[in-house]
KOLROPA-974908 format. One line per field, with one value per residue (C-alpha): residue number from 1; chain; x, y, z. Coordinates in nm, 2 decimals, padded with zeros to 4 digits. Layout:
REM KOLROPA-974908
k NUM | ...
c A | ...
east X | ...
north Y | ...
up Z | ...
***
This chain:
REM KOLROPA-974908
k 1 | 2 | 3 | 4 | 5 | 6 | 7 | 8 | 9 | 10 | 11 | 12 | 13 | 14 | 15 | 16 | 17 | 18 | 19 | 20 | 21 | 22 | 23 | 24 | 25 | 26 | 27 | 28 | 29 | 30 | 31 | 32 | 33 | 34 | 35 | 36 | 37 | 38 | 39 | 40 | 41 | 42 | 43 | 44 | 45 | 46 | 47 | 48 | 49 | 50 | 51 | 52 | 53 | 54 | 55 | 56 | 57 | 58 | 59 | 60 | 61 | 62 | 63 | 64 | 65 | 66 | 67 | 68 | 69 | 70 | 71 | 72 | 73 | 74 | 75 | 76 | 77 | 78 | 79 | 80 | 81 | 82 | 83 | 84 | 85 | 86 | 87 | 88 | 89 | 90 | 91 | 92 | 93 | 94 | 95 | 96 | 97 | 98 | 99 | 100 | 101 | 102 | 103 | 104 | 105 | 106 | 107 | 108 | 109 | 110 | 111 | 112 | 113 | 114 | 115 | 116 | 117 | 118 | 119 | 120 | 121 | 122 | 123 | 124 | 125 | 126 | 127 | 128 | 129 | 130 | 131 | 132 | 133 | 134 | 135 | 136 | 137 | 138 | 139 | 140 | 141 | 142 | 143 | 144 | 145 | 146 | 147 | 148 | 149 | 150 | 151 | 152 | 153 | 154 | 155 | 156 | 157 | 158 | 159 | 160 | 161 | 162 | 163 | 164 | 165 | 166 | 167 | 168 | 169 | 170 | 171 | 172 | 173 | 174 | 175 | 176 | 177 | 178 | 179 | 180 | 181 | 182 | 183 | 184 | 185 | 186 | 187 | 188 | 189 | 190 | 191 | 192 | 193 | 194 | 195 | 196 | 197 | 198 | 199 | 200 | 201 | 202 | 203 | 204 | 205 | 206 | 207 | 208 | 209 | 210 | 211 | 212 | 213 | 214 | 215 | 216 | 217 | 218 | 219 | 220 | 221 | 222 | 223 | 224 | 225 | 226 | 227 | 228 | 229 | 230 | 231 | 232 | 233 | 234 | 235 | 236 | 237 | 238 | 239 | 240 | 241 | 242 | 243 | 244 | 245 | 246 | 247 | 248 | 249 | 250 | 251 | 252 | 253 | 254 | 255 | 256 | 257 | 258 | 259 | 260 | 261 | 262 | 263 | 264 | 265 | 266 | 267 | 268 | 269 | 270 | 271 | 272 | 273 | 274 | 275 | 276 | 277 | 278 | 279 | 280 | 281 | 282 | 283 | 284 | 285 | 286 | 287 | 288 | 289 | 290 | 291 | 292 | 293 | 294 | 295 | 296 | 297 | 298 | 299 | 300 | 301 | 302 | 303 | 304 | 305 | 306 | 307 | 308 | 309 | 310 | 311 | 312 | 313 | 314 | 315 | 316 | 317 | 318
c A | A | A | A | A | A | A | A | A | A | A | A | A | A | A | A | A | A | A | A | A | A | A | A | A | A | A | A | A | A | A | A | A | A | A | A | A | A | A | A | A | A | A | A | A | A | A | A | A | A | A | A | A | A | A | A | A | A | A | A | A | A | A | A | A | A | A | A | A | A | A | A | A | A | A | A | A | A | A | A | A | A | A | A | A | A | A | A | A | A | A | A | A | A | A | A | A | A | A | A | A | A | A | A | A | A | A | A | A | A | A | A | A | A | A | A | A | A | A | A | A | A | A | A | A | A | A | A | A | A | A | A | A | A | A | A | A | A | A | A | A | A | A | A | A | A | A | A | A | A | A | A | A | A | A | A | A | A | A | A | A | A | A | A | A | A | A | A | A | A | A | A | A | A | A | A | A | A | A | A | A | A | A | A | A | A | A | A | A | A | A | A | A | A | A | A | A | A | A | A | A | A | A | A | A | A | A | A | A | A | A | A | A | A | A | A | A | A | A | A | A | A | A | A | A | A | A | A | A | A | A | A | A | A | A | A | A | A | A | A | A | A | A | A | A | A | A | A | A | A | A | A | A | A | A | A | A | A | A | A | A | A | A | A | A | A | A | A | A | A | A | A | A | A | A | A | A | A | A | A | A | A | A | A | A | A | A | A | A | A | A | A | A | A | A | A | A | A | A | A | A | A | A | A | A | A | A | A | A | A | A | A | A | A | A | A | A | A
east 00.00 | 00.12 | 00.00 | 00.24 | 00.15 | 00.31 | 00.54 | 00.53 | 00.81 | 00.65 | 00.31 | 00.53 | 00.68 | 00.30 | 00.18 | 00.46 | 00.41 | 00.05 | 00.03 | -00.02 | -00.35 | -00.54 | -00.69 | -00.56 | -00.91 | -01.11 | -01.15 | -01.47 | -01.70 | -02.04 | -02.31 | -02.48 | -02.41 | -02.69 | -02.42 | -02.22 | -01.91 | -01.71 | -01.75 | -01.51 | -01.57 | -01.25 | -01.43 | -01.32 | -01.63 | -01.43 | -01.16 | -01.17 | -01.33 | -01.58 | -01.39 | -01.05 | -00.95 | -00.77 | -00.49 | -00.41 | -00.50 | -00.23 | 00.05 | 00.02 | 00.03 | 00.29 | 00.49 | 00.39 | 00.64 | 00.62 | 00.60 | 00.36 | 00.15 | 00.17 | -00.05 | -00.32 | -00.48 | -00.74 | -00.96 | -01.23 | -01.44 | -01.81 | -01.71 | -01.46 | -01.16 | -01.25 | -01.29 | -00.94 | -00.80 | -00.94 | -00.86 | -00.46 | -00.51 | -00.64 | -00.37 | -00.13 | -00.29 | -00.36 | -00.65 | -00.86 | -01.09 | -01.34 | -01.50 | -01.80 | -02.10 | -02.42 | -02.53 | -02.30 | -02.49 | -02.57 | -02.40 | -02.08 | -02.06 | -02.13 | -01.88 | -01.61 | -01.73 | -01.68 | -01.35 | -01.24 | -01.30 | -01.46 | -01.66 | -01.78 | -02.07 | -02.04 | -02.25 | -02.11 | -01.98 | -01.75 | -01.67 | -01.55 | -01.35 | -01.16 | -01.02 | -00.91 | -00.74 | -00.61 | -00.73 | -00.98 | -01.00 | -00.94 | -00.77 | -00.42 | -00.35 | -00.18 | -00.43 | -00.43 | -00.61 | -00.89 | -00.74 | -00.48 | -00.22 | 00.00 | 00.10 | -00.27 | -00.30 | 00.00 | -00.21 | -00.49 | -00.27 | -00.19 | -00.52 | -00.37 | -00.12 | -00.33 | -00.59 | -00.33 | -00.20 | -00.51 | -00.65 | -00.34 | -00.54 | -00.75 | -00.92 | -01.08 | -01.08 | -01.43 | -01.35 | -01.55 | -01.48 | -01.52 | -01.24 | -01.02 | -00.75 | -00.87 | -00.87 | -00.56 | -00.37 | -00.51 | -00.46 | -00.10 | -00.01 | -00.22 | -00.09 | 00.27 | 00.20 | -00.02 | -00.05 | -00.34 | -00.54 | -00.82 | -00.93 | -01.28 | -01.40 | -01.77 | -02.04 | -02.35 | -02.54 | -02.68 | -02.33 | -02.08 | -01.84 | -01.51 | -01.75 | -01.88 | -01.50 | -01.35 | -01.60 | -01.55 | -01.16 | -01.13 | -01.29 | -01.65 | -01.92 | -02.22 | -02.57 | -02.52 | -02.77 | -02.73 | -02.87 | -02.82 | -02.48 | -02.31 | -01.94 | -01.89 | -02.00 | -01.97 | -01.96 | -01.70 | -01.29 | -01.03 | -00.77 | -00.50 | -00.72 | -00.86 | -00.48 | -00.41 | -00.75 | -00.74 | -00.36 | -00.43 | -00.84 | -01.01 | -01.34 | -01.57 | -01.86 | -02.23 | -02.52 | -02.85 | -02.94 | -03.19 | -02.94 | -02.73 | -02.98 | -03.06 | -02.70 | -02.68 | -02.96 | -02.87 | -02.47 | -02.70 | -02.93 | -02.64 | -02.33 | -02.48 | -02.27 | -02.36 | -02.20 | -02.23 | -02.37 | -02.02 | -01.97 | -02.20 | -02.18 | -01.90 | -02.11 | -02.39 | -02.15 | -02.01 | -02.39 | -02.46 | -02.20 | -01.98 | -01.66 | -01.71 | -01.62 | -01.38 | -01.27 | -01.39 | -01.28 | -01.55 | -01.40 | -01.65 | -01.54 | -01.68 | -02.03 | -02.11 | -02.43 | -02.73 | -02.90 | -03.26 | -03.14 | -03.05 | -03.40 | -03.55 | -03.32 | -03.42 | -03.75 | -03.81 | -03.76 | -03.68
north 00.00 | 00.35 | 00.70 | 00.87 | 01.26 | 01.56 | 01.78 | 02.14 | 02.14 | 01.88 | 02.12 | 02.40 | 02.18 | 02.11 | 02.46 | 02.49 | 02.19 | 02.25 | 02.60 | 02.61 | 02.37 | 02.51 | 02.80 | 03.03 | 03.08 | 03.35 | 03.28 | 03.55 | 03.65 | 03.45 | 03.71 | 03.72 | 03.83 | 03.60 | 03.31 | 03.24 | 03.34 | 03.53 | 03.28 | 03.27 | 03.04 | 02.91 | 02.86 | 02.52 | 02.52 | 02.80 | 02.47 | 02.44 | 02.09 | 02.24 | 02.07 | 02.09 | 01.73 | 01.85 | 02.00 | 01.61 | 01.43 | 01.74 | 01.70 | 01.29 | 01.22 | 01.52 | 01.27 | 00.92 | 00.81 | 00.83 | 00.50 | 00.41 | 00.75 | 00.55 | 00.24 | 00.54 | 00.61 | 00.43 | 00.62 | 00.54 | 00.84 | 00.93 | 01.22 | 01.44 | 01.28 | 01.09 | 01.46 | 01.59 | 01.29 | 01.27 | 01.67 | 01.60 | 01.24 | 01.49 | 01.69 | 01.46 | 01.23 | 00.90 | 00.70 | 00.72 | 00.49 | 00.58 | 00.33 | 00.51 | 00.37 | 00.31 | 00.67 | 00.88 | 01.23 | 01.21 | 01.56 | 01.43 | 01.13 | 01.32 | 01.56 | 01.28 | 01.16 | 01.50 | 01.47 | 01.17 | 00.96 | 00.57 | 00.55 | 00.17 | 00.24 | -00.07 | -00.17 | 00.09 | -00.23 | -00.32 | 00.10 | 00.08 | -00.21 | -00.03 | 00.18 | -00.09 | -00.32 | -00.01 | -00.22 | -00.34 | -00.63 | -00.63 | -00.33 | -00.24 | 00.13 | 00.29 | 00.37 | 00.69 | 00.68 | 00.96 | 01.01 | 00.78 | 00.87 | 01.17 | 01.33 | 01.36 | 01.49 | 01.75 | 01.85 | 01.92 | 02.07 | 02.39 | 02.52 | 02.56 | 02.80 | 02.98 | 03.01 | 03.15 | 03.39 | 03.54 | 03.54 | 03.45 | 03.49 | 03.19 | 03.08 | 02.77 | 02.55 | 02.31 | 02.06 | 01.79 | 01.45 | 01.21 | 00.99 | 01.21 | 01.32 | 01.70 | 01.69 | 01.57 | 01.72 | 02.06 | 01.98 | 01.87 | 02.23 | 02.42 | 02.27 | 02.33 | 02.66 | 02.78 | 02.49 | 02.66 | 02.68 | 02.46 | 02.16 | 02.05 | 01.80 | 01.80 | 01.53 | 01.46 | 01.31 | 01.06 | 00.89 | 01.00 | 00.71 | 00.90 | 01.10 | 00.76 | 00.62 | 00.95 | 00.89 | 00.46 | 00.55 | 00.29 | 00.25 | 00.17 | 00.04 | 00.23 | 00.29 | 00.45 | 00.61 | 00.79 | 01.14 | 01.43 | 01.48 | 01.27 | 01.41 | 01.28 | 00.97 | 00.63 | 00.33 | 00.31 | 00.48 | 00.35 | 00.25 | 00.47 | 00.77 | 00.71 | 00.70 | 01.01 | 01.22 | 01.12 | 01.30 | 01.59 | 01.66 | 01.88 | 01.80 | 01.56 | 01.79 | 01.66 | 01.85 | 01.68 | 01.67 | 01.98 | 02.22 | 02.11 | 02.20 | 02.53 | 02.65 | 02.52 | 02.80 | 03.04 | 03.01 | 03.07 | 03.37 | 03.60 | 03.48 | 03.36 | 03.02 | 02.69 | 02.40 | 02.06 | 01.89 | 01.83 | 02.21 | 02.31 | 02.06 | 02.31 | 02.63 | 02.40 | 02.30 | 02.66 | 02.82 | 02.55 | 02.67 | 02.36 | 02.51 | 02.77 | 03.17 | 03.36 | 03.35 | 03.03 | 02.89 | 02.68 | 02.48 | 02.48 | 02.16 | 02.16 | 02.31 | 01.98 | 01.94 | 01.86 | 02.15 | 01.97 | 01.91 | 02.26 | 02.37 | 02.11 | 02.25 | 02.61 | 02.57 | 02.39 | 02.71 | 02.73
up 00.00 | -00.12 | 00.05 | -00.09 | -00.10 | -00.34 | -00.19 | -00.23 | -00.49 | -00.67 | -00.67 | -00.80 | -01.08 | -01.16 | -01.22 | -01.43 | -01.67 | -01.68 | -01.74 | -02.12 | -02.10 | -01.82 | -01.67 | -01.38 | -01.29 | -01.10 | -00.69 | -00.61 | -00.33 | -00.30 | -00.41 | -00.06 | 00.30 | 00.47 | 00.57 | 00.89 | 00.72 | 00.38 | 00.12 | -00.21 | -00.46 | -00.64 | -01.01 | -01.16 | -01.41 | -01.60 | -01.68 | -02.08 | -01.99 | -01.71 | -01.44 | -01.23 | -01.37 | -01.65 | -01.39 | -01.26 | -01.62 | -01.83 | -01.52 | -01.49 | -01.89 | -01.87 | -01.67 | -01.86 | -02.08 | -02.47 | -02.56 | -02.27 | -02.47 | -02.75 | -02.62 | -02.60 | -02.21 | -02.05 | -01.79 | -01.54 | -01.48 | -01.42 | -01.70 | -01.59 | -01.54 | -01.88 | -01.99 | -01.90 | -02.02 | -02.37 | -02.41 | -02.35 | -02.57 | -02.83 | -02.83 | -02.83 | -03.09 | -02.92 | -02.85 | -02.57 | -02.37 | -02.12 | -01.87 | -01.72 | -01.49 | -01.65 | -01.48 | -01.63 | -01.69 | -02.10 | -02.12 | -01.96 | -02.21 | -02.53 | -02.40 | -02.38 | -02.71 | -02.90 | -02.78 | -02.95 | -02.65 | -02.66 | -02.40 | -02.24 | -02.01 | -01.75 | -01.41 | -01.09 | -00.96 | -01.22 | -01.32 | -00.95 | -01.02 | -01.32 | -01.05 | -00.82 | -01.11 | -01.34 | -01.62 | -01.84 | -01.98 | -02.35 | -02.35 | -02.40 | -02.28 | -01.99 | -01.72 | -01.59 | -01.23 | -01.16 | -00.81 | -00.64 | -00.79 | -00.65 | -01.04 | -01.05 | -00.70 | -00.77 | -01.05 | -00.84 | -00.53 | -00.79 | -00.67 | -00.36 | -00.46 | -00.64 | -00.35 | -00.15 | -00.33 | -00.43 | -00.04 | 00.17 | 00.48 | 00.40 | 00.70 | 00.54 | 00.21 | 00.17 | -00.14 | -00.29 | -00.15 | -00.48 | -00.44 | -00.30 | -00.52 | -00.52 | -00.15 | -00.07 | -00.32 | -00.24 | 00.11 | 00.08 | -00.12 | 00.17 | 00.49 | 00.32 | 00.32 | 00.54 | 00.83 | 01.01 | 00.74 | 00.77 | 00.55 | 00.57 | 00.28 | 00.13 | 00.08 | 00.02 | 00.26 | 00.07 | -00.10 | 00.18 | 00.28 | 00.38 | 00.64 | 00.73 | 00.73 | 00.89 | 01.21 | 01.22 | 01.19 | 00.88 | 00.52 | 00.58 | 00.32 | 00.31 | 00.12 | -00.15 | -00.32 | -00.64 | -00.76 | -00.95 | -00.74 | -00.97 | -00.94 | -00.59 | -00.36 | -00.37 | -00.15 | 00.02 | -00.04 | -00.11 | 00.23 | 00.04 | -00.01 | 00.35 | 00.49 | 00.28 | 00.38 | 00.75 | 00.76 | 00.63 | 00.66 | 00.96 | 00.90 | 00.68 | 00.61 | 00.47 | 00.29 | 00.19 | -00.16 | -00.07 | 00.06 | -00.27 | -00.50 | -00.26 | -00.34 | -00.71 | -00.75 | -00.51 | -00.70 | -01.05 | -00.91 | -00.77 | -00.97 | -01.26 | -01.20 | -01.31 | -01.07 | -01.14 | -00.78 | -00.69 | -00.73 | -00.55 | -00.25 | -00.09 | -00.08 | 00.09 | 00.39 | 00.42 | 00.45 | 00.69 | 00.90 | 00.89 | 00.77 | 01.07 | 01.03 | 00.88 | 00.53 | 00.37 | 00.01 | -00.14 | -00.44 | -00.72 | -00.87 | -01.22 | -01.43 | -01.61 | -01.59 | -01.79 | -01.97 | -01.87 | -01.51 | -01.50 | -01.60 | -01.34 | -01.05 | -01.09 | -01.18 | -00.84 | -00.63 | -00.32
***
C-alpha cells in the first residue's frame, strides 16, 4: 500500500508543466451576505473541460512516458476525469478509452465523445472495479487513475497556490470528496504553506463514505444512493485515499441533496454560475455553518451538468 502525497516542490513543478493547457481561474466573493461566514468560490467550471480534472489528467500524462503515450490512455471516470483525459489524448494524438458507470450524466458522455474519447458504459460495480485493477479487460492502454495517484493529486494541489495567493489569509478551504484526489492534493499544497489553514471535505449526505470512514476511523461500506450529485460519492474509499485524507483533513462535512440544490440556484441567481452537484456541495457545507467563520474557500469543482437538469433545479424554487 502506497500514500504517498506531493510535496510542495512537486506542486510548484506542476503549475509549471501545466500551465499552457489550463486555466488560472477566478477565486470571487459568493453574491450574498446571509451566511455564517465570507465565502469565495474558487471557479473550476471556468476549466476548458468544465472541471478541475484537466490539472491532474495534463500534469500525470505530462509525466507518462512516450512510448507508454503511445498504447493510447485508458480512464475510469463518471465524465470528468475521462474529460481531461481525452482533451490531453487529443492533443497529443492518441486513443482514448473511457469506462463510465451506466449513470453517467448524458451531457458528460457526449462531452467525452466530441472529444475523440470511446466511451464503455459498465455496471457501478465493475466501473468501480476499473479503479481498483487499473485495467480493463481487453484493452491495452496505460491507465491513468482519476485520483490515487500523486501526479494527479499534484495536478490538483496547484489550486492551492493559487488560493493563496489570491486570499493568503485563507481561514478555510471546503473541497468535494469524490475519491479524494482533489482533496488531498489541495490539502498537501495548503498545509505546506499555510498549516493553520483549515481543510474541511464535502459530501453529500446521501453517497458519503469518507464521512462515514473518517467517524469509524477505517474505510466503511455504506448505502449509496445515487442522484443528481453525480461528481462525488460512492460506496465506500479506497484505504489509500482514506490514509491520505485522515492525515491531512479537519473535518468531513455533509449536505443533503436539498441544501445542494438550494446553493446550485442560489450560485445561478447571484453569480450567474452553473455548478455541477459536486460544485456546489462546498457552498452548501459553508452556508450551513460547517466550515465555521472567517474566510472560507468553497471549491466549485466543475459546471457539467445537464442543460434539462438545470431547467429542473431552478424551476423547483426554493
Amino acid at each position: 500500500m502506497s500514500t504517498a502525497l506531493p510535496t510542495l516542490d512537486d506542486i510548484r513543478a506542476a503549475r509549471t508543466r501545466i500551465a499552457a493547457t489550463v486555466v488560472r481561474t477566478p477565486l470571487v466573493r459568493l453574491g450574498t451576505l446571509d451566511g455564517p461566514a465570507e465565502i469565495y468560490l474558487k471557479l473550476e467550471n471556468l476549466q476548458p473541460i468544465g472541471s478541475f480534472k484537466l490539472r491532474g489528467a495534463t500534469n500525470a500524462m505530462a509525466l507518462t512516458a512516450p512510448e507508454k503515450l503511445a498504447r493510447g490512455v485508458l480512464t475510469a471516470s463518471a465524465g470528468n476525469m475521462a474529460q481531461g483525459v481525452a482533451w490531453r489524448a487529443r492533443a497529443l494524438g492518441i486513443p482514448c478509452t473511457v469506462i463510465a458507470p451506466d449513470t453517467a450524466p448524458a451531457t458528460k458522455v457526449s462531452a467525452i465523445e466530441r472529444l475523440g474519447g470511446r466511451v464503455i458504459k459498465v455496471p457501478f460495480v465493475e466501473w468501480w472495479q476499473t479503479f481498483e485493477r487499473r485495467a480493463y479487460p481487453g484493452i491495452d492502454a496505460t491507465f491513468i487513475h482519476a485520483f490515487d495517484d500523486p501526479d494527479v493529486m499534484a495536478g490538483n494541489g496547484t489550486l492551492a497556490l493559487e488560493i493563496l495567493e489570491d486570499l493568503p489569509d485563507a481561514d478555510a478551504i471546503v473541497i468535494p470528496w469524490g475519491g479524494g484526489g482533489l482533496a488531498c492534493g489541495i490539502a498537501a499544497g495548503a498545509r505546506a504553506l499555510k498549516p493553520g489553514c483549515r481543510m474541511h471535505t464535502a459530501e453529500v449526505a446521501t453517497a458519503a463514505p469518507f464521512a462515514a470512514s473518517l467517524a469509524a476511523g477505517s474505510p466503511q461500506v455504506i448505502d449509496h444512493q445515487p442522484s443528481w450529485i453525480d461528481g462525488i460519492g460512492s460506496r465506500t474509499v479506497f484505504p489509500d485515499m482514506f490514509a491520505r485524507g485522515r492525515s491531512l483533513i479537519d473535518a468531513a462535512l455533509v449536505a443533503t441533496v436539498e441544501e445542494v440544490a438550494a446553493a446550485f440556484r442560489l450560485l445561478a441567481e447571484r453569480n450567474r454560475i452553473i455548478a455541477e452537484g459536486a460544485g456546489a456541495c462546498p457552498v452548501a457545507c459553508a452556508l450551513s455553518g460547517g466550515a465555521g467563520r472567517g474566510k472560507i474557500v468553497c471549491i466549485v469543482s466543475g459546471g457539467n451538468v445537464d442543460l434539462a437538469k438545470v431547467s429542473a433545479l431552478l424551476g423547483a424554487g426554493p
